[in-house]
C-alpha positions as CSV (number, residue, x, y, z in Angstrom):
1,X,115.9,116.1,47.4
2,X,117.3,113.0,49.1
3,X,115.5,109.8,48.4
4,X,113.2,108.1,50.6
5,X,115.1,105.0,52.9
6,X,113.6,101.7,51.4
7,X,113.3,99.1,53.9
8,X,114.6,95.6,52.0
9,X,112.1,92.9,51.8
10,X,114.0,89.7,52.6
11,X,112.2,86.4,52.1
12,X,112.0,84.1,55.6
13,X,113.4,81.0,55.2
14,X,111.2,78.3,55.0
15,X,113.4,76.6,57.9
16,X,112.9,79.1,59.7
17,X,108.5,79.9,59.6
18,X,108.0,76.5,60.9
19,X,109.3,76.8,64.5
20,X,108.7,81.0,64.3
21,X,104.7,79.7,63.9
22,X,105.1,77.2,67.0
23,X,106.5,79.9,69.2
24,X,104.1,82.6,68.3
25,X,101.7,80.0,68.9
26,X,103.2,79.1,72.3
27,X,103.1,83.0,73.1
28,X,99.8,84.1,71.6
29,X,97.1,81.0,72.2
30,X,97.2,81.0,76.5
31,X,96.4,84.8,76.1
32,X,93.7,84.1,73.4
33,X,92.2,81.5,75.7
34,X,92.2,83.7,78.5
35,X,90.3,85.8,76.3
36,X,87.7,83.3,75.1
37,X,86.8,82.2,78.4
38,X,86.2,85.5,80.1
39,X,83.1,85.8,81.1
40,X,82.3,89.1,79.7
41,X,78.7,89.5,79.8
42,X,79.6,89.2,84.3
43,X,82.4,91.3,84.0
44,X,80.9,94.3,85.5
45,X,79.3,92.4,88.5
46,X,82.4,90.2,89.6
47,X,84.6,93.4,89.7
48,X,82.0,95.0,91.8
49,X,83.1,92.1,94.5
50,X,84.1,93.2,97.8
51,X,87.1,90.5,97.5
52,X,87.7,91.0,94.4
53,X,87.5,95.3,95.0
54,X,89.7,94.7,98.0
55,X,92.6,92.6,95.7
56,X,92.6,95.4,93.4
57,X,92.4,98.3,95.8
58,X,95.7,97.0,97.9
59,X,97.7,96.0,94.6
60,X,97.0,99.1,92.9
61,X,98.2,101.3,97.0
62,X,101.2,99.1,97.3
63,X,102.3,98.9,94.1
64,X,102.3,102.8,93.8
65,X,103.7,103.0,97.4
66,X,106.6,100.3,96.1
67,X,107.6,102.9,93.0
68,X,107.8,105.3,95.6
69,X,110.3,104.0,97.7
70,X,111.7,102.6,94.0
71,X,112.1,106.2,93.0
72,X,113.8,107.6,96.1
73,X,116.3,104.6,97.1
74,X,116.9,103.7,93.1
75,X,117.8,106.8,91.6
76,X,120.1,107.9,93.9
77,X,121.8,104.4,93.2
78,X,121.5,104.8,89.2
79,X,123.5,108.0,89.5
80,X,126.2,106.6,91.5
81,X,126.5,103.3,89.6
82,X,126.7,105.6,86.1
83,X,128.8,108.5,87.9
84,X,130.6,106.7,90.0
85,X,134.1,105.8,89.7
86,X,135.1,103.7,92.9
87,X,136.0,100.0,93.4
88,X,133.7,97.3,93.2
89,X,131.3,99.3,91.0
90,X,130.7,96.0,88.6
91,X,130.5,94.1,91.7
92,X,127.7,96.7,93.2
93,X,125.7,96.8,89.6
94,X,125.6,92.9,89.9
95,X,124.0,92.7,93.6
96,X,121.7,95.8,92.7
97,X,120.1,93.7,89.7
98,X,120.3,90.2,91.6
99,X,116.7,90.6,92.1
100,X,116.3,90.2,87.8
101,X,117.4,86.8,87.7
102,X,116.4,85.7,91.5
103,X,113.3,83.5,91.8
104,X,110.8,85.8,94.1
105,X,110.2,82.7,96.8
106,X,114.2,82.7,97.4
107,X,113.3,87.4,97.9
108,X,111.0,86.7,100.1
109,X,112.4,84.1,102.4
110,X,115.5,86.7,102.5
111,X,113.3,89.8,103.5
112,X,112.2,87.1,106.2
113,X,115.4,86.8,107.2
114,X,116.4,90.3,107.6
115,X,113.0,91.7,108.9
116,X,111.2,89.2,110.6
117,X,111.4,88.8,114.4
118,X,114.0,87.2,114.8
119,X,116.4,88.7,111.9
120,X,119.5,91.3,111.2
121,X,116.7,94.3,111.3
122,X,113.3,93.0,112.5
123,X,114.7,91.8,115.4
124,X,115.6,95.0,116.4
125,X,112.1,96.6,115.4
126,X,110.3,94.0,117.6
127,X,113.0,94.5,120.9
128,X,113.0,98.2,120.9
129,X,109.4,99.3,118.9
130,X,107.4,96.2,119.8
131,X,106.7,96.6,115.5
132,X,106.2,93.4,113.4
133,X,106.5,93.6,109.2
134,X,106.2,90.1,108.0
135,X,102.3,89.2,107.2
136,X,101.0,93.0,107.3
137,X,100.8,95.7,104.1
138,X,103.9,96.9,104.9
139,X,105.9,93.7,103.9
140,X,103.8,93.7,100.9
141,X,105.4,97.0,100.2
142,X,109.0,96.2,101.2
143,X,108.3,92.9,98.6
144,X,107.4,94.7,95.3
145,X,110.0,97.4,95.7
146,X,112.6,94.6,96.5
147,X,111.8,92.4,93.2
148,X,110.8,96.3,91.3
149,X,113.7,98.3,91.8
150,X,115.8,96.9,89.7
151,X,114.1,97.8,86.4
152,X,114.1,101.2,87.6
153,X,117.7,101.7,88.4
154,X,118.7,100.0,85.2
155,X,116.5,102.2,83.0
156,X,117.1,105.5,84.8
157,X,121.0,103.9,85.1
158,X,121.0,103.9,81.0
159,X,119.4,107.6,80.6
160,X,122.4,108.8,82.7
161,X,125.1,107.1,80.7
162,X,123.4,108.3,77.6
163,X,122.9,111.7,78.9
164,X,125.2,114.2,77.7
165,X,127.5,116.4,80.5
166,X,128.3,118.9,78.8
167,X,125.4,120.8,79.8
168,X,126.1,119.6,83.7
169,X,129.9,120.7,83.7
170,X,128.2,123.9,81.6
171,X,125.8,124.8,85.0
172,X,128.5,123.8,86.6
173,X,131.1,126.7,85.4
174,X,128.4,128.8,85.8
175,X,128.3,128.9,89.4
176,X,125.4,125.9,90.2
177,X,126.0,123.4,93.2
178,X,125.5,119.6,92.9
179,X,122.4,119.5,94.0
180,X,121.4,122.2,91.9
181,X,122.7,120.6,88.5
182,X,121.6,117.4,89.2
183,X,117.8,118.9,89.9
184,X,117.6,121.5,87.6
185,X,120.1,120.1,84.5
186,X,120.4,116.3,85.2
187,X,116.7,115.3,86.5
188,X,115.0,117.5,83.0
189,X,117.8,115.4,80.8
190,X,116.9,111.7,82.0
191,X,113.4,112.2,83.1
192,X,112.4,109.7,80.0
193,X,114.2,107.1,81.4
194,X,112.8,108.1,85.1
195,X,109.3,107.7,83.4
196,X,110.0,104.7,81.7
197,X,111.7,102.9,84.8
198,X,108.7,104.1,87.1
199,X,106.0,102.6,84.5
200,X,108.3,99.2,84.8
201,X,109.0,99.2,88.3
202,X,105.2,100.0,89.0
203,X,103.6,97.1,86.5
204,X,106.3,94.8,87.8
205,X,105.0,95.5,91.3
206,X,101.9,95.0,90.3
207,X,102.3,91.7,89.0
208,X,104.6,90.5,92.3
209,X,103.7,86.8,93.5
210,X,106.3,84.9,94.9
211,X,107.6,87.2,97.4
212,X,104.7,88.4,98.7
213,X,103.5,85.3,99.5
214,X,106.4,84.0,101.4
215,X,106.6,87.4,102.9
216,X,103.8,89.0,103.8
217,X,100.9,85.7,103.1
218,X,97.7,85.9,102.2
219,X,95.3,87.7,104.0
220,X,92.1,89.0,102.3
221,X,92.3,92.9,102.7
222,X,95.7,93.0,104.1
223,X,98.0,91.4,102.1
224,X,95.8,89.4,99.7
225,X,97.3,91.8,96.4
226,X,95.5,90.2,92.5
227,X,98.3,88.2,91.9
228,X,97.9,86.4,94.9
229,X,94.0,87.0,94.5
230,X,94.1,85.1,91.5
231,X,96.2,81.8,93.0
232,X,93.3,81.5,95.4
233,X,90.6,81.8,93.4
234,X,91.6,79.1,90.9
235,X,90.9,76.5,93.5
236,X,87.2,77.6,93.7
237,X,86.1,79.8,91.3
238,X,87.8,80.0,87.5
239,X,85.7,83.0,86.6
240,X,86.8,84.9,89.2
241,X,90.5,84.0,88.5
242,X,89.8,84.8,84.9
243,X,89.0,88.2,85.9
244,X,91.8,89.2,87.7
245,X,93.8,87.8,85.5
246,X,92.2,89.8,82.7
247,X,92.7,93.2,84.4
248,X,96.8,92.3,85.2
249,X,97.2,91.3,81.3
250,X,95.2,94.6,80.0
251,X,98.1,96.3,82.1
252,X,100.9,94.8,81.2
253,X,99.9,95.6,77.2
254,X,99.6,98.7,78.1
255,X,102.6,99.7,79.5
256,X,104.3,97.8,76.5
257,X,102.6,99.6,74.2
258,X,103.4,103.4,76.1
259,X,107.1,102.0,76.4
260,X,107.4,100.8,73.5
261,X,109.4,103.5,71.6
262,X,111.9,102.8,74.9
263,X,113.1,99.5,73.2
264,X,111.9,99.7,69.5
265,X,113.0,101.1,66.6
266,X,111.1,102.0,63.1
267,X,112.8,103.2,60.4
């Protein structure tokens, strides 16, 4: 019978606790406090608010609406970044996950640039349609998926590279089109990593600030998402903010904690 794997205990350095306490300080006392000061015993009434029902109602619509448009444009772009052989592939990959590493403010005021009135694409819309995106839900939309996409094509990106093609060039042999192995062999092989980059590119959405604002403002019902919910109210009521706030943290632990077997590993 083979033994039992022992994990080896290794005493920390002592150099090392010391600054390891201050940073799990650093990380774990804001979300404490913002736990102290909730006010639970109102919780039930203040999210019974219209406003704050309304903030909650549109995030939860446009952020599913954004990992909709995340799932049909980003796919299609994982597969050809991780089957792909053409030049300028690295080059592609790099613009695709720009969005990472790019403040949101800078997003938005591009999105304004390409589909407000006067730019490359809204232009057009408002000459020949008489239709307007910046300022209404549907720049709100095109916002989250812009800044959420790019954790969905990197996870789903990473399934297909790990995936193994055998079993496509197996269907394949066997008489099955393209679009037939890649829907009934390829999607059944990755759809963990679709899952996982969904849950991402939905809580990420969810949690979209910077480009919303520039892009689509904030308008109470219309564009007014909690992130941007939650700006507004700290200038008149904390408890409010504190609320909001509360229900985008109990979020974001949860989809660590259902993704966490994604990026962990216990022996």
């Amino acid at each position: 019978m083979p033994a039992k794997r022992t994990r080896s205990r290794r005493r920390v350095p002592a150099a090392l606790l010391v600054p390891a306490a201050a940073g799990l300080a650093f990380l774990i006392l804001p979300l404490a406090g913002l736990l102290i000061r909730a006010p639970w015993a109102e919780l039930p009434a203040r999210l019974a608010e219209p406003a704050m029902l309304d903030a909650l109602r549109l995030s939860l619509v446009t952020a599913t609406m954004a990992t909709a448009l995340s799932l049909l444009f980003g796919v299609p772009i994982a597969w050809l970044l991780a089957r792909g052989d053409f030049p300028g592939r690295s080059l592609l990959r790099a613009l695709v996950t720009v969005p990472l590493v790019l403040p949101p403010v800078v997003g938005g005021v591009a999105l304004l640039l390409v589909f407000g009135r006067s730019g490359i694409i809204g232009s057009w819309l408002y000459e020949r349609f008489d239709v307007t995106i910046p300022f209404t839900t549907a720049a709100v939309v095109l916002a989250m998926t812009f800044v959420s996409m790019p954790f969905l094509v990197v996870s789903v990106e990473g399934a297909l590279r790990g995936a193994d093609v055998r079993f496509e060039e197996a269907a394949a042999t066997l008489g099955a089109g393209r679009w037939t192995v890649f829907t009934r062999v390829t999607l059944p092989m990755i759809a963990p990593g679709v899952l996982a980059g969904a849950v991402l590119c939905w809580a990420r959405a969810l949690g979209e600030f910077g480009a919303t604002i520039t892009f689509a403002g904030n308008f109470p019902g219309r564009t007014q998402t909690m992130p941007l919910a939650v700006y507004l109210a700290l200038q008149s009521d904390l408890e409010a903010a504190i609320v909001l706030s509360l229900i985008l943290l109990a979020v974001s632990v949860i989809v660590l904690a259902s993704l966490r077997e994604r990026w962990t590993s216990v022996a």
